[in-house]
C-alpha positions, 0 to 999 in steps of 0.5 A: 780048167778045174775038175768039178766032183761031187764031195763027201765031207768026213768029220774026222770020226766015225761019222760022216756027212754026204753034202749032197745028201744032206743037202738034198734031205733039207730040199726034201723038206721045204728047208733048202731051195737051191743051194751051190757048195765050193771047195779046195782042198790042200791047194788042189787042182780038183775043185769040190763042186756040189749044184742042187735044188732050183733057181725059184718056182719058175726057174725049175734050173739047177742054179750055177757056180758062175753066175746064179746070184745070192745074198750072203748076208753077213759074210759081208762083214768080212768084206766090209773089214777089208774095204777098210784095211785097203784105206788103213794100208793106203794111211787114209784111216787107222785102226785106232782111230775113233769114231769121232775122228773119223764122222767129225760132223757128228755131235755124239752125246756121249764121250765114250761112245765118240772114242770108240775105235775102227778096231773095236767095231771090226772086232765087235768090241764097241759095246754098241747093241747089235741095232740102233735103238731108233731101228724101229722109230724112223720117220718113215715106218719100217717093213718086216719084209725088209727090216733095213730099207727105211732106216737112212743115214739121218736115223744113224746120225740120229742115233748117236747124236742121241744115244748116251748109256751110263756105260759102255761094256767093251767085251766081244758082242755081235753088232750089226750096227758096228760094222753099219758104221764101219762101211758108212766111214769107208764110204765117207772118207772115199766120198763115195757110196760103199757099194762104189768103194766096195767095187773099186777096191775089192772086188774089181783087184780080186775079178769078182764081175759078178758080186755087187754090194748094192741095194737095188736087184733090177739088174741082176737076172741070174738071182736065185729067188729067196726061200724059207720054208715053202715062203717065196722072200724078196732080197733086202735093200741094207740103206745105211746097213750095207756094211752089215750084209748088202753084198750079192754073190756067185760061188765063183766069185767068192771061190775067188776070194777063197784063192786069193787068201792063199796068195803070198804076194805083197800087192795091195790087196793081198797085203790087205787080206792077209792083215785082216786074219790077225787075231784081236783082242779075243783068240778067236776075232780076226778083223771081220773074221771068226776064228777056231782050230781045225781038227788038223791043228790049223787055224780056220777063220770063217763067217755065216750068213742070213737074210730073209731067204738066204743062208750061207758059209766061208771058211779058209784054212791059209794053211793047208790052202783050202777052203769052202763056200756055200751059198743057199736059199735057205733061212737054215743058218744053223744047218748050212753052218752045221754042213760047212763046219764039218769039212774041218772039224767034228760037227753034232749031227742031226737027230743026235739027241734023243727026243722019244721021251718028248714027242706026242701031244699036250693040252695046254686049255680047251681045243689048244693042245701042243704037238711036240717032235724032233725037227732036224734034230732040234726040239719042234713045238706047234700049238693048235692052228700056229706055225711051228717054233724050235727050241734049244736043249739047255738041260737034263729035260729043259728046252727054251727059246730065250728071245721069245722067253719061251720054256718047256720043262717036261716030268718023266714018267716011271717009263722015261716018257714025259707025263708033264709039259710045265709050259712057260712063256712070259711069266705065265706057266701052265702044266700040260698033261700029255694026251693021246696023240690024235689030238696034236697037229694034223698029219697031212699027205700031199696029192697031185691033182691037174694042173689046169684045175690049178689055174682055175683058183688064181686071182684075188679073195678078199677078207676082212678089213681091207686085207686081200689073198692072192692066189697065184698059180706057178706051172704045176704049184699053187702060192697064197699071199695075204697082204703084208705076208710072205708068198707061201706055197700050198699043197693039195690034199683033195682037188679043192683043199690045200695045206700050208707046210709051215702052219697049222693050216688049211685052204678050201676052194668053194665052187658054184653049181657051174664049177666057177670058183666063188671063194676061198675058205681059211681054216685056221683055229676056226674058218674064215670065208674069203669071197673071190674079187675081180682084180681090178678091185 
């Protein structure tokens, strides 16, 4: 048996981060709800174990190493790699072998596209987009709640019978779509579904009974419910995609796989895992892996991961034997990937940089203002009645969040704080001037009211055009779905008004003379009154 212990994590400086701690502070703020850390160090017999948060909203149980579930999302690329390194081994396909070689029925429409390699795409070298181009044109609409499940192997086909760019830029770019591909020709050339080929060659050699690489959850029990900041988020189905992040796991089974890198015998699958550690055409690409030097001069491969609610880590030191996972529902990638970091190298710590300068309110036009603070050491802006977006720090006083082409350049006063937010956002630019900071997003405090009077607000409230929120009332929490949104949490601050953590937002429950509950009034960027139905409605 392995000795379990709780773990503080030293960053090799004069630093140091308490997992638990850190972990612990994220469930505080609604970033973490059950999280399940493994480590090994030096090939030790003691066995790091931190166990934190909650299963879900009704499983109030700390969630377990053996058999709570999580998606690990693109961890899954790793595993992916080595379900084709097992065929490569057994000389049923090659690394160098082409796409085309390998999906003969396909009529790609452009030759180099057709000639890019298995090693290419493990490497994510192909030059193919992170998606496919028809990711959002499928002949059966797609759902923001589970990007993946609608888009089949007729829409990949598709696509490459289709796609033709006038060049293919083989340098190292993330894609999905790469390593979609690469689990659809394992699948192929066994004549098998992947998650059957992923069962039979990786995880039943390697004793990993609880990881599965299918879509459907009807039959997993022990699965921790997805979460991301107060929002209750279902699993994803991958369709076609499953080679990009399908697989579901326990931190026992990945602890398994951690182990089983440290084995130097020449079966098959070990044989296999050790090849996908070689280094490609860039220093730090394995197959599947990401690789980087610890502080210790020793090479680490790792991977992340995320999904709609889940966040994780893997990393593995074959040198030192050691190693260490964690698996969270969380959408904090870069968080889990921040805490992870920091059992081998010097990680930046939150709240690092200093956003004192910045912080405080800007009127951006009449009644909209932006609220500016330091959210987990990251610049934080909330506008008026919106939910809050983070942005990156690129330089001297300039912060962006590229994808949404969002900027803000902020102008010092003689004092150092900000006067100024030069406000940008697809081209239009405005320069807010800092006011005083009553005029931002609401300070709310929670409350605890009883939790009968809770029940009495659960059912159904209708607003327009057909669109139904749904109160639901889970032991002593209260959840509001509005249809085609996630389930969010709400919390009391007076026994009939609630607010969301994640919105500039606020919900009133009207009652009639006999306290029955009539109706629901939203409060966001104005008011919107929301009648009480019958269910059956």
């Amino acid at each position: 048996m392995l000795t379990s212990a709780v773990f503080t994590v030293e960053s090799g400086y004069d630093k140091e981060i308490s997992v638990q701690t850190e972990l612990q502070r994220l469930i505080d703020v609604h970033k973490v709800r059950a999280a399940v850390v493994m480590s090994i160090e030096n090939d030790s017999t003691e066995l790091g174990i931190v166990k934190i948060g909650e299963i879900s909203d009704s499983r109030r149980e700390v969630p377990d190493e053996n058999s709570t579930v999580f998606e690990i999302g693109s961890i899954t690329k790793v595993f992916t790699a080595l379900l084709v390194q097992t065929l490569v081994d057994d000389d049923l396909l090659h690394w160098d072998d082409t796409i085309s070689d390998s999906l003969p029925d396909i009529e790609f429409a452009n030759d180099e596209v057709a000639n890019v390699t298995l090693r290419e795409l493990a490497s994510h070298r192909s030059g193919l987009p992170r998606l496919p181009n028809n990711f959002a044109e499928t002949e059966v609409p797609g759902n923001a709640m589970d990007p993946y499940a609608n888009y089949g192997e007729q829409d990949l086909v598709a696509f490459f019978e289709s796609f033709d760019p006038p060049e293919l830029i083989n340098e190292h770019a993330y894609s999905n779509l790469g390593f979609a591909l690469l689990g659809y020709i394992a699948a192929k050339t066994l004549d098998t579904s992947y998650a059957e080929a992923m069962n039979l060659r990786v995880f039943q050699p390697l004793e990993m009974n609880n990881s599965t690489a299918i879509d459907s959850v009807k039959d997993v029990a022990d699965l921790a419910a997805g979460y991301s900041n107060t929002a209750n988020m279902g699993t994803w189905n991958f369709n076609v995609h499953a080679g990009a992040g399908v697989i579901r796991s326990t931190a026992q089974d990945m602890y398994k796989f951690i182990r089983a890198n440290f084995i130097e015998s020449d079966d098959a699958i070990h044989h296999s895992i050790r090849s996908i550690r070689e280094l490609q055409y860039e220093s730090n690409q394995a197959l599947g892996w990401i690789s980087e030097t610890s502080d210790q001069d020793t090479t680490i491969f790792w991977h992340n991961g995320q999904t709609a609610g889940y966040a994780s880590f893997l990393a593995i030191d074959p040198e030192a034997k050691s190693g260490w996972v964690i698996l969270t529902t969380s959408t904090e990638s870069a968080a889990i990937t921040r805490i992870g970091a920091s059992f081998y190298r010097e990680v930046v710590l939150p709240n690092s940089f200093d956003f004192t300068p910045y912080a405080g309110v800007y009127k951006l036009a009449e009644d909209q203002y932006m609220t500016i603070s330091n959210n987990d050491g990251k610049l934080q802006i909330q506008v008026t009645g919106q939910q809050p977006i983070v942005l990156a720090h690129i330089t001297d006083h300039v912060f962006e969040l590229q994808a949404l082409s969002l900027k803000a350049d902020f102008v010092l006063g003689e004092d150092g704080k900000a006067t100024t937010l030069k406000w940008s956002q697809s081209g239009v630019s405005i320069d807010a001037e800092r006011v005083d900071d009553s005029f931002g997003v609401e300070t709310r405090e929670e409350i605890s009211i009883d939790t009968e009077l809770l029940a009495s607000y659960a059912g159904k409230y209708q607003l327009p055009e057909n669109v139904v929120a749904t109160v639901k009332h889970v032991k002593d929490r209260l959840f509001v779905q509005v249809t085609g949104q996630p389930e969010f949490r709400v919390f009391p601050m007076s026994p009939t008004r609630f607010f969301y953590k994640v919105l500039d937002a606020e919900i009133e429950f009207k009652k009639d003379d006999g306290g029955t509950v009539t109706g629901v009034v939203f409060h966001q960027g104005g008011e919107y009154l929301a009648p009480r139905i019958n269910d059956t409605e």
